[in-house]
C-alpha positions, 0 to 999 in steps of 0.5 A: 905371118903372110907373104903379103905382110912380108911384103911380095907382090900380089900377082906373085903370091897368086903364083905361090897360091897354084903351087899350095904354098901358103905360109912363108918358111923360117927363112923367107919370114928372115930373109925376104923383108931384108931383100925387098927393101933397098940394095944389100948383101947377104949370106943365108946359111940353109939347108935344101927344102927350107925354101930358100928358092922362093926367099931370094926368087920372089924378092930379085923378080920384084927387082925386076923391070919387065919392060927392060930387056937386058939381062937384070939378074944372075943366079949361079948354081951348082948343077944343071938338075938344080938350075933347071929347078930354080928356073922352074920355079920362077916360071912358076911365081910369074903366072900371074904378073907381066912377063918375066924371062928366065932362061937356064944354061948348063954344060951337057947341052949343046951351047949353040941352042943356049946361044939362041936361046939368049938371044932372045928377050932374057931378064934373069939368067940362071947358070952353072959357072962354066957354062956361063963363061963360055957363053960370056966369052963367046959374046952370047951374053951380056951381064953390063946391066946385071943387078943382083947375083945370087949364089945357091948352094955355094959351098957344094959349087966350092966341092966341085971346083968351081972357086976360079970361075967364081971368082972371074964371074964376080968380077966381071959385074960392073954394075951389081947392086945386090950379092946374096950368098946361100950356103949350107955350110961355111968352109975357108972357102966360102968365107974367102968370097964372103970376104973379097966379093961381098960387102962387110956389113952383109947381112948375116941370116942363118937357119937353125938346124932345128927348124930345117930338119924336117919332122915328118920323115921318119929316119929308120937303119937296117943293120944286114951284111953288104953281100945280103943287102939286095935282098932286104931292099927287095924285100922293102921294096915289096913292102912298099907296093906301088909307093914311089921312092928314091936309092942312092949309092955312093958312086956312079958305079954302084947306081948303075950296077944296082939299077941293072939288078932291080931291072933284071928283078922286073922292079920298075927303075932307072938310074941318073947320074953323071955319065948320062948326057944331058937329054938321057937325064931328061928322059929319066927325070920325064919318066920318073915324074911321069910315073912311068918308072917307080924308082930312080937310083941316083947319085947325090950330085945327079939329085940336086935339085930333084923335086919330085912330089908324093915319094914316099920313102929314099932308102941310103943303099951305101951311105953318103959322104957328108951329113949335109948329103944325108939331109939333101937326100932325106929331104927329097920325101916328106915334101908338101907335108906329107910323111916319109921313110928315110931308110939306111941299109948298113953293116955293123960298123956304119951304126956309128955313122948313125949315132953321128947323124942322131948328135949332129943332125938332131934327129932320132932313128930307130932301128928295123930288123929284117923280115923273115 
């Protein structure tokens, strides 16, 4: 199956040429023929690294009228990192066709420059949700002539709070054709706007966790005492070389206190988290995609949307709180079919975390001892 045969424009296909994306995932091959055809809802449950960027993005930008300047599309996400990467991408599948604007708007930067920003020719505007009403209420936007609006990563925007400001944005559509809602899960919350905001007979399209775990990571535990566990990621890390990667902690306190240990051990890193403002958070990210730094220490919300290619391992320094985070953190190597390392570092009592992992995620780990 081709994204010709799935019926994407060609000048968009040529876009996905350049990035070497050839051959349509599980979800776009389901979910792209239902959106390119006429107005309908659907919920999409998929994980991160499915590809469901290009499953709804190449279909709303062939909904687009390039030469109609008012603002036809909406994508709401849950962090700033994961909306400049959605704008990022659509930037991408347009190289080749007319003009398409998109032009991404989050909290931490100065809303005045978004204000300009919008004033401008915008065709698709993607937001985090609260950012977005202000720029409503302070009249530097206009969503009268909006579409379609897509909801991604909607359970993770209901986990941060933002089930009010759902509400009100959805609301003030008047003239929306379309609502896809993507969701790795479906908690009450979910099912409630599925309920009051999309139409009953919205289609239903779901990925089988099977066919989103990806096969080329190898998902590895080093069970080590926590007061030792510094010492086996140093030791790991050398063993690693030059090859880049990601650690994730817990908190925003950990990822700070870990990136000073590994600086002060002459390891090449930096740390993104949610205390960063938002153009210190650029700086890392430039660094780190830049190779500049070798290694970046994040929390799991400051990663969304990270997509960094040729990292070679993520090791879990604590563990996190959600199997869906497990898979979101283990997906940010192994990308563009190469191979990775997931790697958690655990204490006695974590291994049935693992053995949770193993039955409902479906995937194998084996267990690495440590190096004399």
């Amino acid at each position: 199956m081709s994204f010709e045969k799935l019926g994407i424009d060609k000048k968009f296909i040529l876009g996905l040429h350049d990035m070497k994306i050839e051959t349509p995932t599980e979800i776009q091959k389901k979910i792209i023929p239902l959106l390119i055809g006429d107005p309908v809802d659907i919920i999409g449950q998929a994980e991160t690294g499915t590809g469901k960027t290009a499953a709804f993005g190449l279909p709303l930008l062939s909904r687009v009228d390039s030469n109609d300047y008012s603002v036809q599309g909406l994508i709401l996400c849950p962090t700033r990192e994961l909306g400049k990467q959605v704008a990022k991408q659509l930037f991408k599948y347009t190289k080749y066709s007319d003009k398409i604007f998109t032009e991404a708007v989050y909290g931490g930067e100065y809303i005045e420059r978004q204000m300009s920003a919008l004033s401008r020719p915008t065709h698709i505007v993607v937001a985090t949700p609260g950012r977005l009403i202000d720029l409503v209420e302070k009249k530097a936007v206009d969503l009268s002539w909006v579409k379609t609006v897509i909801l991604d990563e909607a359970d993770e925007m209901l986990s941060m709070g933002f089930k009010k400001q759902l509400d009100t944005i959805l609301n003030f559509l008047p003239n929306v054709e379309c609502k896809w809602l993507f969701s790795a899960t479906m908690p009450n919350g979910i099912k409630e706007i599925i309920s009051t905001h999309l139409s009953p007979d919205a289609e239903y399209i779901k990925v089988n966790q099977d066919n989103f775990v990806n096969k080329k990571i190898k998902h590895q535990y080093l069970i080590c005492d926590d007061n030792n566990k510094l010492n086996i990621l140093l030791q790991f890390l050398k063993t690693e070389h030059k090859n880049r990667g990601i650690i994730f902690c817990k908190t925003k306190a950990a990822t700070k206190k870990l990136a000073k240990q590994l600086i002060a051990k002459n390891v090449s890193t930096d740390a993104i988290h949610g205390d960063l403002l938002q153009k210190e958070r650029d700086k890392v990210m430039r660094a780190f995609k830049g190779e500049k730094i070798q290694i970046l220490v994040s929390t799991d919300v400051a990663a969304r949307g990270i997509d960094v290619e040729g990292l070679s391992y993520v090791v879990h320094y604590q563990l996190p709180e959600s199997n869906e985070y497990y898979l979101h953190r283990s997906g940010r190597t192994a990308r563009a079919g190469k191979e990775g390392v997931s790697l958690a570092l655990i204490n006695q009592s974590e291994v049935r975390t693992i053995r949770n992992y193993e039955r409902t995620l479906r995937i194998g780990f084996k267990q690495v001892r440590e190096r004399d």
